[in-house]
N, C-alpha and C positions, 0 to 999 in steps of 0.2 A: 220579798217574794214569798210565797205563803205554798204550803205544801200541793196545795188542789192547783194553783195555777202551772206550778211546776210541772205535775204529773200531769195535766192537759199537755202542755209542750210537747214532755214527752211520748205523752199517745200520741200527738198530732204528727211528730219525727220520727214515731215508728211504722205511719202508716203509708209514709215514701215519699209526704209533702215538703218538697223542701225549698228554702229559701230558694229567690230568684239570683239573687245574688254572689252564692256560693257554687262555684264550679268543681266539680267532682277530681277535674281531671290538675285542676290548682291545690287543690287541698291534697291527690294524691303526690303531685311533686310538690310539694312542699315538705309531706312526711320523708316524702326517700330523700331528700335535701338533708333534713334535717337529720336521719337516722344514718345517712352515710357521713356526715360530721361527728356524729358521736361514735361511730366506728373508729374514724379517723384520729379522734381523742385519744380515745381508748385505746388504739396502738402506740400514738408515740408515747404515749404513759409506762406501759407495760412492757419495756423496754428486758424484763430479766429473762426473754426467752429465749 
């Protein structure tokens, strides 16, 4: 992938076209999924408090 087609991409993703296939509302649970597991890590880790 070559810098020019990448930064087209990128234009093309900042100007709000986005795939049909990616759902906003999957990709935002998917982060809090995942960020409330690394929470959850990261307490039974941190056990010295």
């Amino acid at each position: 992938m070559s810098f020019h087609s990448t930064a087209a991409q990128l234009a093309t993703l900042a100007e709000g076209e986005s795939h049909a296939s990616i759902s906003p509302f999957m990709t935002g649970g998917g982060a809090l999924v995942i960020l409330l597991l690394l929470l959850w890590i990261t307490t039974r880790f941190n056990r010295d408090r």
